[in-house]
C-alpha positions as CSV (number, residue, x, y, z in Angstrom):
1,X,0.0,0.0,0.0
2,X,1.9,3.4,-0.9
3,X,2.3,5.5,1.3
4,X,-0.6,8.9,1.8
5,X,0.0,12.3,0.3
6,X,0.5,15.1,2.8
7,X,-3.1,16.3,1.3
8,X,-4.3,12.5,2.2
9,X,-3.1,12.6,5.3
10,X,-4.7,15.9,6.2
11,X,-8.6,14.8,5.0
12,X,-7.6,11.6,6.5
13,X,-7.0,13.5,9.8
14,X,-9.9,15.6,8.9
15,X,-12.3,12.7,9.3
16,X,-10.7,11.1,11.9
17,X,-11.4,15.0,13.7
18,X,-15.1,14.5,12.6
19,X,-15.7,11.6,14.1
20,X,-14.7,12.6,17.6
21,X,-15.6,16.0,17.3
22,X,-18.4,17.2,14.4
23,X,-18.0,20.3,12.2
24,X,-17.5,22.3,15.0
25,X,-14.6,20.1,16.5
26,X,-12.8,19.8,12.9
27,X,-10.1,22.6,13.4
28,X,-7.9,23.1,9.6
29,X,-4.9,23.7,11.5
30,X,-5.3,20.2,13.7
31,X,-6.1,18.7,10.6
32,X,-2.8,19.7,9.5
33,X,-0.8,19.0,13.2
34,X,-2.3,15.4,13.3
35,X,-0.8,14.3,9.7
36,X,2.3,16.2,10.0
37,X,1.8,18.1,6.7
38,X,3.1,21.5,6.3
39,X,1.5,23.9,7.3
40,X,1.3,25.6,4.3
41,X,-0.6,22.9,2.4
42,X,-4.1,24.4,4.1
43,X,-4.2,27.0,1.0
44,X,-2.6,25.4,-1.2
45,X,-4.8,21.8,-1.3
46,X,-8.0,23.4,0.4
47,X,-9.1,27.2,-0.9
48,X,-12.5,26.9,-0.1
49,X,-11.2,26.4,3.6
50,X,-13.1,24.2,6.2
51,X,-15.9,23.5,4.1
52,X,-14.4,22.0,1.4
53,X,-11.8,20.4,3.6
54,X,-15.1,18.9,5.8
55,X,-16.7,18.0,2.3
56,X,-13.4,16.2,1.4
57,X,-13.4,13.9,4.5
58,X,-16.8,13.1,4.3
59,X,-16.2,11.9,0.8
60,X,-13.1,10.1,1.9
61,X,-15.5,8.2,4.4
62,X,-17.8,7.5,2.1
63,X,-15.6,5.7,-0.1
64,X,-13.9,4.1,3.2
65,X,-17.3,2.5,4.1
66,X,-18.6,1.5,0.8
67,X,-14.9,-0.2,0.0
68,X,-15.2,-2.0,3.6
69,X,-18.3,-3.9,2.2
70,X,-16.7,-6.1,-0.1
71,X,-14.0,-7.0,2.4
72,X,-16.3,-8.0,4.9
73,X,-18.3,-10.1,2.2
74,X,-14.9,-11.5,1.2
75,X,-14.3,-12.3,5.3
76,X,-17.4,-14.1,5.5
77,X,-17.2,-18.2,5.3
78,X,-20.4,-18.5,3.7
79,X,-22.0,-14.8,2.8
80,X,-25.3,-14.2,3.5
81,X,-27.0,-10.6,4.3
82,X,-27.1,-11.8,8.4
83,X,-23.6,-11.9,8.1
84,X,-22.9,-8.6,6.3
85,X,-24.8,-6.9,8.4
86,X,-23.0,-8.1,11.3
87,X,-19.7,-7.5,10.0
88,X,-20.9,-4.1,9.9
89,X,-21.9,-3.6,13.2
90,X,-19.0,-5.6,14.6
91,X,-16.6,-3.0,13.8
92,X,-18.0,-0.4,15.7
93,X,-18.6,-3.1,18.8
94,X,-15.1,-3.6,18.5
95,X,-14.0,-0.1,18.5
96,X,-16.3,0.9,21.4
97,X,-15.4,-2.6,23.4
98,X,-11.8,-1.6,23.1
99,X,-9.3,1.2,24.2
100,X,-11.1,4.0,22.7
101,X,-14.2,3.5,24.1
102,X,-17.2,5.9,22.9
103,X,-15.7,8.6,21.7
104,X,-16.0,8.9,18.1
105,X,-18.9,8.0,15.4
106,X,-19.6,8.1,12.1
107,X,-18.2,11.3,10.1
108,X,-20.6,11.5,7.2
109,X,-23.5,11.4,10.6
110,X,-21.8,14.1,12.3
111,X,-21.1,16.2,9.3
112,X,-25.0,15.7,8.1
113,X,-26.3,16.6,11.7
114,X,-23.8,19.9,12.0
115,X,-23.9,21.1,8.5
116,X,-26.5,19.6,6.4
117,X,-29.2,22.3,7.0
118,X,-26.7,25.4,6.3
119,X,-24.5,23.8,4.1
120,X,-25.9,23.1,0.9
121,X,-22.0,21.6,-0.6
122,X,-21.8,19.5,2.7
123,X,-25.3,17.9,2.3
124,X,-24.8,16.9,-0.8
125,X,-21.0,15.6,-0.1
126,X,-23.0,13.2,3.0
127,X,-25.5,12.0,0.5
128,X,-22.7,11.1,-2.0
129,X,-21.0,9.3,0.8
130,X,-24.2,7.5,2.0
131,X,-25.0,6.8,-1.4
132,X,-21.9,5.3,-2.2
133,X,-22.6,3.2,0.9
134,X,-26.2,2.2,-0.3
135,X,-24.7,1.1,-3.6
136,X,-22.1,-1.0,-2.2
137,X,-24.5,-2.7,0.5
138,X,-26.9,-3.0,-1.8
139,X,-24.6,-4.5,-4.6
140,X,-23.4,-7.4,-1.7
141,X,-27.2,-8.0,-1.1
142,X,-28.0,-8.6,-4.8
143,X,-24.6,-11.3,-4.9
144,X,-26.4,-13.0,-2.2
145,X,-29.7,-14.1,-3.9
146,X,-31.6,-10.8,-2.3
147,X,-34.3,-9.7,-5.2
148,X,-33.1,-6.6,-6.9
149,X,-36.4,-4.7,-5.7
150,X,-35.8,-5.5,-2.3
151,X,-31.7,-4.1,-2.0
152,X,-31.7,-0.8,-1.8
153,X,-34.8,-1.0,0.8
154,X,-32.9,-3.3,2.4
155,X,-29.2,-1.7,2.3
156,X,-31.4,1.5,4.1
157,X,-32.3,-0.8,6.5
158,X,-28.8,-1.6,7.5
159,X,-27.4,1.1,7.3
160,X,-30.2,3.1,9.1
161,X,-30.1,1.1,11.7
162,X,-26.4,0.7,12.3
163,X,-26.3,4.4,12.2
164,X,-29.4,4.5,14.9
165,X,-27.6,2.0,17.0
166,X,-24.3,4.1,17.1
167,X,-26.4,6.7,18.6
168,X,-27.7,5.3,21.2
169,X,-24.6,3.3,21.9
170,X,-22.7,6.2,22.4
171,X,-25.4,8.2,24.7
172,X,-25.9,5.3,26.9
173,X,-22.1,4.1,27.0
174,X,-23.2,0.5,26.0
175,X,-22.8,-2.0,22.9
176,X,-26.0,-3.5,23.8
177,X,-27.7,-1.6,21.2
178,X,-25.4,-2.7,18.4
179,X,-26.0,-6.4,19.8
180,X,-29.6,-5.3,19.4
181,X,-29.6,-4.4,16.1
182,X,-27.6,-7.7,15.1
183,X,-30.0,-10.0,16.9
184,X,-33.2,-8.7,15.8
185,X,-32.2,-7.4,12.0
186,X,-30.4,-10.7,10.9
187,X,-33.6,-13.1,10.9
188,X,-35.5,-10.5,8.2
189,X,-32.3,-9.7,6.2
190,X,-31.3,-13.5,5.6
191,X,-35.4,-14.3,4.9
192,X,-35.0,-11.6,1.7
193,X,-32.5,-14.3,0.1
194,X,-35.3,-16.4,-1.7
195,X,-35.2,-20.3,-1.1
196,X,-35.7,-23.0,-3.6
């Protein structure tokens, strides 16, 4: 894998600031601290300042998220949309079981709740990046058997609900939620793979 671009590292860095912090919490000059670019590099890869550079990381995770689906379908010993779904959801358990806790959720849900009512460019970069994610999730349903009428309803349904689940997982400082969400969703998802 080759090595980021000082202008990677900073969106990089960017999102990694958006997940902890929102729009508010994304400062351009931590950006830059936290990837070790120079400092000079704010005007020269972001003009349009903090918007664009918030628009740029919540393109970056959109692409992160909807390239994650195909390695957790590749992970999978036998994929079915269960399975997906839990994959999913496991990497957040993971992340909240372990060292750092609570503290940070999903950047394109933190950039949509800041900006998306005041900032046309950023709405439309978060519904890119959930798009992006709806096609991918959607795309691993339809390899699995699900209908083709029935995968984009049902890649909304994941992905809504994960997002749901990370909400209330991090307000209440429990996983139980995400568990929730695994236990209950899986039975529906897997009965939208026709048998025969």
């Amino acid at each position: 894998m080759a090595e980021r671009s000082p202008r990677e590292r900073v969106v990089f860095s960017a999102a990694q600031l958006l997940r902890r912090g929102g729009v508010a919490g994304t400062g351009m000059r931590e950006a830059v601290t936290r990837a070790g670019a120079p400092r000079g590099s704010l005007q020269h890869y972001f003009p349009g300042g903090k918007e664009q550079l918030v628009n740029e990381a919540v393109d970056w995770a959109g692409r992160y998220a909807a390239r994650r689906v195909d390695r957790f379908v590749a992970a999978l010993d036998t994929p079915s949309p269960s399975g997906l779904f839990a994959a999913m959801v496991g990497q957040w358990t993971e992340e909240y079981e372990g060292e750092a806790g609570f503290a940070a959720g999903c950047p394109v849900a933190a950039a949509t709740v800041d900006s998306a009512d005041a900032v046309a460019s950023t709405r439309t970069a978060a519904a890119r990046a959930f798009g992006g994610w709806l096609t991918a999730v959607a795309g691993a349903l339809r390899a699995m058997g699900v209908p083709e009428a029935r995968t984009h309803a049902l890649a909304t349904l994941m992905i809504s609900s994960l997002e749901g689940a990370l909400l209330l997982a991090r307000a209440t400082c429990d996983v139980r939620p995400l568990h929730d969400v695994v236990r209950e969703l899986g039975p529906l998802l897997d009965a939208a793979v026709p048998q025969g």
